[in-house]
C-alpha positions as CSV (number, residue, x, y, z in Angstrom):
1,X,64.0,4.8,-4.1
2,X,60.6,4.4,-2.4
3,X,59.3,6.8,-5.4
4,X,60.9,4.7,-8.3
5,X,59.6,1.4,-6.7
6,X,56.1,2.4,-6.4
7,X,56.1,3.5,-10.0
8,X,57.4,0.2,-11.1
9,X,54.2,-1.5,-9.8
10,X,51.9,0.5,-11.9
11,X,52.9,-1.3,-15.6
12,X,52.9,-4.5,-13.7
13,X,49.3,-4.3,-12.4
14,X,47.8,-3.3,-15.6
15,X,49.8,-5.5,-17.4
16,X,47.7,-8.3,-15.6
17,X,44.2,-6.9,-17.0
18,X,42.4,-9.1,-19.6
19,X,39.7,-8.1,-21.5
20,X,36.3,-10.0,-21.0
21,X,34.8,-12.8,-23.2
22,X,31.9,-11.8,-24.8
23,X,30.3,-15.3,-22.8
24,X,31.8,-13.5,-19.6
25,X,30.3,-10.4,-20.0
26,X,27.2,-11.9,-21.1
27,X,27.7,-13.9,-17.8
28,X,27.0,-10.8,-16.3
29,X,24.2,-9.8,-14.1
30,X,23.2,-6.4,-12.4
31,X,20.7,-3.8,-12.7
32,X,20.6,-0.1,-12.9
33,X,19.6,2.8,-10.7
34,X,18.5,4.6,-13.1
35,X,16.5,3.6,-16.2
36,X,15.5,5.9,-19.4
37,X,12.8,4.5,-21.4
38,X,11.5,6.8,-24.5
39,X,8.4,5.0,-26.6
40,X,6.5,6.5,-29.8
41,X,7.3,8.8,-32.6
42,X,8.5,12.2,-32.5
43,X,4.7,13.0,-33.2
44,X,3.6,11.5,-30.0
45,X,6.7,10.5,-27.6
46,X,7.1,9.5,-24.2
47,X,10.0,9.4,-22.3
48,X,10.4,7.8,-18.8
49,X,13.1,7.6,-16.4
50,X,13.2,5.5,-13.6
51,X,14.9,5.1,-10.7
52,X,15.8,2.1,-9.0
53,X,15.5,2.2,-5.4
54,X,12.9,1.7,-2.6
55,X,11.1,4.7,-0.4
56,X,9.3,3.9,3.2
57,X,7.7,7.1,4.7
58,X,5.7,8.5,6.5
59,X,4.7,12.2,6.0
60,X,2.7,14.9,6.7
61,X,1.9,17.8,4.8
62,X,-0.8,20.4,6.0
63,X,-2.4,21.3,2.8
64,X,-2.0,20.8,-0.6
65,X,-3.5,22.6,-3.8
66,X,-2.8,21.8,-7.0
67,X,-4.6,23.3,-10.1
68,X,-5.9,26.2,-8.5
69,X,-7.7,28.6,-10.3
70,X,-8.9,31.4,-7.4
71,X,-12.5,29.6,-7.7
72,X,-11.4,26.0,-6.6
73,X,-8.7,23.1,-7.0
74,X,-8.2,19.9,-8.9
75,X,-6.6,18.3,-6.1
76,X,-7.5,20.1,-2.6
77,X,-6.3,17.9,0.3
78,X,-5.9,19.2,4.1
79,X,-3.6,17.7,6.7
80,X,-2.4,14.9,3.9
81,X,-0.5,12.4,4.8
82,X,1.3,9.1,3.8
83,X,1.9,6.3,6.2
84,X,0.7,6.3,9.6
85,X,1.8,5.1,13.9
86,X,0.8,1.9,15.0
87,X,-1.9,2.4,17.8
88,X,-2.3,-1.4,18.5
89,X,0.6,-4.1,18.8
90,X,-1.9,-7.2,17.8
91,X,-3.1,-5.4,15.0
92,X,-2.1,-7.1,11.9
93,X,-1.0,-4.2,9.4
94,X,-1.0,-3.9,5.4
95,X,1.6,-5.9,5.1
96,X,0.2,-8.5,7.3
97,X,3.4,-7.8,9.9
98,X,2.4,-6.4,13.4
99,X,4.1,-3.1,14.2
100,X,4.9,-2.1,18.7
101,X,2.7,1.1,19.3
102,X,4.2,4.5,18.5
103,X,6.1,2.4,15.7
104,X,5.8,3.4,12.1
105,X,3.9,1.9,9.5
106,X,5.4,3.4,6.1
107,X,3.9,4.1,3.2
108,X,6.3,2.2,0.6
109,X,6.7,3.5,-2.6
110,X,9.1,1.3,-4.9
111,X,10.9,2.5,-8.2
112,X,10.0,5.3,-8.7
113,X,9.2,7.7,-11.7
114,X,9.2,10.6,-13.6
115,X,7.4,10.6,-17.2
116,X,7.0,12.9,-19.4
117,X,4.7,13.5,-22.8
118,X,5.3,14.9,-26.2
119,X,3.6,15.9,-29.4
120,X,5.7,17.6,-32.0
121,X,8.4,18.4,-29.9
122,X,6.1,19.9,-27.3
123,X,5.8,19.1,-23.5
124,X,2.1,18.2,-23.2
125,X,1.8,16.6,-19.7
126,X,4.1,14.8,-17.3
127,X,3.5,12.4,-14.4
128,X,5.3,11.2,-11.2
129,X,4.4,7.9,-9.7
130,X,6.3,4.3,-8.4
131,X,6.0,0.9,-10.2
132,X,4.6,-0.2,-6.8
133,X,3.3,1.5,-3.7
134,X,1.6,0.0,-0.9
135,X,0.6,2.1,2.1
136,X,-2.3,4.3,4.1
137,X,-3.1,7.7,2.5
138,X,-4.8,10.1,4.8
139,X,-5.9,13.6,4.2
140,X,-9.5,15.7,4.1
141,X,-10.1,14.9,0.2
142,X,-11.5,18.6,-0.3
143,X,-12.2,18.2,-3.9
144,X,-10.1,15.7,-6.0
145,X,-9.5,15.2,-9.8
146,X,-8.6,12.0,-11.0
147,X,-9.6,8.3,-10.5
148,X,-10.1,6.7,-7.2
149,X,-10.3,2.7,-7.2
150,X,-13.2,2.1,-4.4
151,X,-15.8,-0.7,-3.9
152,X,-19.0,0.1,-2.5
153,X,-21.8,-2.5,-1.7
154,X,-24.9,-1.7,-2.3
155,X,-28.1,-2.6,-0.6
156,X,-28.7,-5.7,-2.2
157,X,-24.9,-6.9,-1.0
158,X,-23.8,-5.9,-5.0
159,X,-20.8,-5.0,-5.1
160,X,-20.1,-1.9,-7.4
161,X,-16.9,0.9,-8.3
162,X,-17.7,3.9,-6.5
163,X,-18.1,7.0,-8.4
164,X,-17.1,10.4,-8.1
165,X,-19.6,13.5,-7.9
166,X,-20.2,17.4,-7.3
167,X,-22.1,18.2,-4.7
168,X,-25.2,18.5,-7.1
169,X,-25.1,14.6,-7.5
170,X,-23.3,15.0,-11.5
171,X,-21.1,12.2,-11.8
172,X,-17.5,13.4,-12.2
173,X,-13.7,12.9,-11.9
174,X,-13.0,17.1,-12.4
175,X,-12.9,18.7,-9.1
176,X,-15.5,16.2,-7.4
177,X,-16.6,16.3,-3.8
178,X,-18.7,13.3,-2.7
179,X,-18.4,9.5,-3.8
180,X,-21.1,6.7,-3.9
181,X,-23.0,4.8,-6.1
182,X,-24.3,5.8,-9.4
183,X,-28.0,4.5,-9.4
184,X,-31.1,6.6,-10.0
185,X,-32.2,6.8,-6.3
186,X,-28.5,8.5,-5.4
187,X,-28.6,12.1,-4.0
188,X,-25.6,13.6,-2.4
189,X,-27.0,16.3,-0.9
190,X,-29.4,14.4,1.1
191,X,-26.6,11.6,1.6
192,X,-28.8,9.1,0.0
193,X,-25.5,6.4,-0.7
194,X,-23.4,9.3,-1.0
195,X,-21.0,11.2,1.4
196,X,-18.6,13.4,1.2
197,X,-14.7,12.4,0.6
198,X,-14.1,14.2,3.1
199,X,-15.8,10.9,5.4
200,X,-12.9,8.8,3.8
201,X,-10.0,10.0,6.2
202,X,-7.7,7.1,5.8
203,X,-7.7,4.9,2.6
204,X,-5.2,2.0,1.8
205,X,-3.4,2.3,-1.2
206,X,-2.3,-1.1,-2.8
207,X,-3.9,-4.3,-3.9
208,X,-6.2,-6.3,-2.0
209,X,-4.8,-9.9,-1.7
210,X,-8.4,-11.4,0.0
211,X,-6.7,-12.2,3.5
212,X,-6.9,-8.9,5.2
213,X,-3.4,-8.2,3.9
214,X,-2.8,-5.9,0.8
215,X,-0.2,-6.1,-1.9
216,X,1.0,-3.4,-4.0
217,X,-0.4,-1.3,-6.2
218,X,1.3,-0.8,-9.8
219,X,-1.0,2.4,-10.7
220,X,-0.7,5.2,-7.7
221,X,0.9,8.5,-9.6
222,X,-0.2,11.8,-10.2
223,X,-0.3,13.8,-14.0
224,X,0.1,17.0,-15.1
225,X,-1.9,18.0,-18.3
226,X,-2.4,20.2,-21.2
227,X,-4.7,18.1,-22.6
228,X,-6.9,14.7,-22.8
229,X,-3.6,12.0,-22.3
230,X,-4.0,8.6,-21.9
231,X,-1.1,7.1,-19.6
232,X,-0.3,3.6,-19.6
233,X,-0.2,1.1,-16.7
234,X,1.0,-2.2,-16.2
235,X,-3.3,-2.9,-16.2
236,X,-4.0,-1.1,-19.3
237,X,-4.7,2.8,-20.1
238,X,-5.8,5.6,-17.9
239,X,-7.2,8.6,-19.4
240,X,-6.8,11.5,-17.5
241,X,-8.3,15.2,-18.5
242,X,-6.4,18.6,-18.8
243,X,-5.1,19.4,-15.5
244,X,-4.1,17.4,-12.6
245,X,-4.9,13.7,-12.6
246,X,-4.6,11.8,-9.2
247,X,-4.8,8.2,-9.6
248,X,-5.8,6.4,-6.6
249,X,-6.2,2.9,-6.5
250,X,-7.1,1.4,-3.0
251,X,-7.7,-2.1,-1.7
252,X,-10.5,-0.8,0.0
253,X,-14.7,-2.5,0.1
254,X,-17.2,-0.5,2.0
255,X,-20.9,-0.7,2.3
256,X,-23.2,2.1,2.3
257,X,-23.5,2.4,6.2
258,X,-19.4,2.8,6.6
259,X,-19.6,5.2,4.1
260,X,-21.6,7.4,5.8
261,X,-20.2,6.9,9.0
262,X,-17.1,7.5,8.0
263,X,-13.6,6.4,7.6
264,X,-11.4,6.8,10.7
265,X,-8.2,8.9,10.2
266,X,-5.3,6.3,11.1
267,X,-2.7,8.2,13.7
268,X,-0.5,10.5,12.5
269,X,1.4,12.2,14.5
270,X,3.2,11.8,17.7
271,X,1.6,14.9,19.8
272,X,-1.8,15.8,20.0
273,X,-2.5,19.6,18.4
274,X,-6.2,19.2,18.7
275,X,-6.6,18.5,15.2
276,X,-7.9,15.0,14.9
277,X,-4.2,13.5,13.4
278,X,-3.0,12.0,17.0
């Protein structure tokens, strides 16, 4: 009897379902966690998806490679890492909150991404990245490939984009080693405003606001290609060579005598190995 009655309440409940208006389902309102975009022709095609969530971290990797040919890297990074401890409870953070000591500060990275590029059919490059990222970056910048959004202020109190070289003072974004300002007088090997990445332990990745604060950055991702691609950010274009492409922007303004000095590595980890990261 139980059986039969339970079985005569199934027709009744559906019987009660209406369908929807099209002004109630256009009354509608939500958003997806995961979004496919695909742009172009089937000459040139992208196609991104997206997905919608947020990501607060903080990692630590000990080294990364990428693009290694036996004879050097495009991306070479020791003891990288993403988000960083709170040392100091007064001390106003990124995102102008104050964090207790031995609390993390994450690195936030919001939707994130996965895009990839075609030209007749074929896979030519792909990149990973978030629509917005805000956060402290750490690492020994070995060599590094790609585009890294630093101000420098020169002598005269000019401020200028710091640019990428070899060790041999060539101006580059394949593989370089120091950064600094591209004037006449520049020499990296005699450190004359130029030093090596390597002095820029911690940078903050976002968007300067002006208040001490930093707001996020719509441009942070990292490409894989074949060949000269241009990717396209919410700014504009980004052309980025064959092999790996780092894009880097920072909300970061240092003159000459910081960059020598050096960058301070933000804490790390929790126990001290010796290594500089506590």
């Amino acid at each position: 009897m139980a059986a039969l009655y339970g079985y005569a309440l199934v027709p009744a409940a559906l019987a009660d379902l209406d369908p929807l208006s099209d002004q109630a389902m256009g009354e509608v309102r939500g958003q997806a966690m995961v979004a496919m975009d695909v742009t172009g022709t089937e000459a040139a095609r992208r196609t991104r998806v997206t997905l919608g969530l947020d990501a607060e971290v903080q990692t630590n990797v000990d080294s990364v490679a990428l693009g290694d040919t036996g004879d050097g890297s495009d991306v070479a990074v020791e003891h990288l890492s993403l988000g960083h401890i709170s040392t100091d409870a007064s001390t106003v953070q990124l995102d102008g909150q104050t964090y207790a000591v031995n609390e993390i500060v994450p690195f936030v990275g919001k939707d994130p991404y996965f895009e990839v590029a075609e030209q007749s059919g074929e896979v030519v490059g792909f990149r990973v990245g978030f629509n917005q990222a805000r956060g402290t970056l750490s690492g020994d910048l070995n060599q590094f490939s790609g585009q890294l959004g630093l101000d420098l202020v020169d002598d005269s109190g000019t401020v200028v984009p710091a640019t990428l070289f070899d060790g041999q003072t060539n101006a580059t974004n394949h593989r370089a080693t120091h950064v600094g300002i591209d004037e006449a007088g520049t020499d990296c090997s005699a450190g004359t405003q130029c030093a090596p990445l390597t002095n820029l332990k911690t940078l903050d990745v976002g968007d300067a606001n002006g208040d001490g604060t930093v707001g996020f950055a719509t441009d942070f991702f990292i490409g894989f290609q074949e060949q000269a691609l241009d990717w396209q950010t919410p700014e504009g274009t980004v052309s980025a060579q064959p092999g790996v492409h780092l894009n880097l922007p920072t909300a970061m303004q240092l003159d000459l005598q910081t960059l020598q000095d050096g960058v301070p590595r933000a804490r790390t980890e929790y126990i001290d190995r010796g290594q500089g990261l506590f």
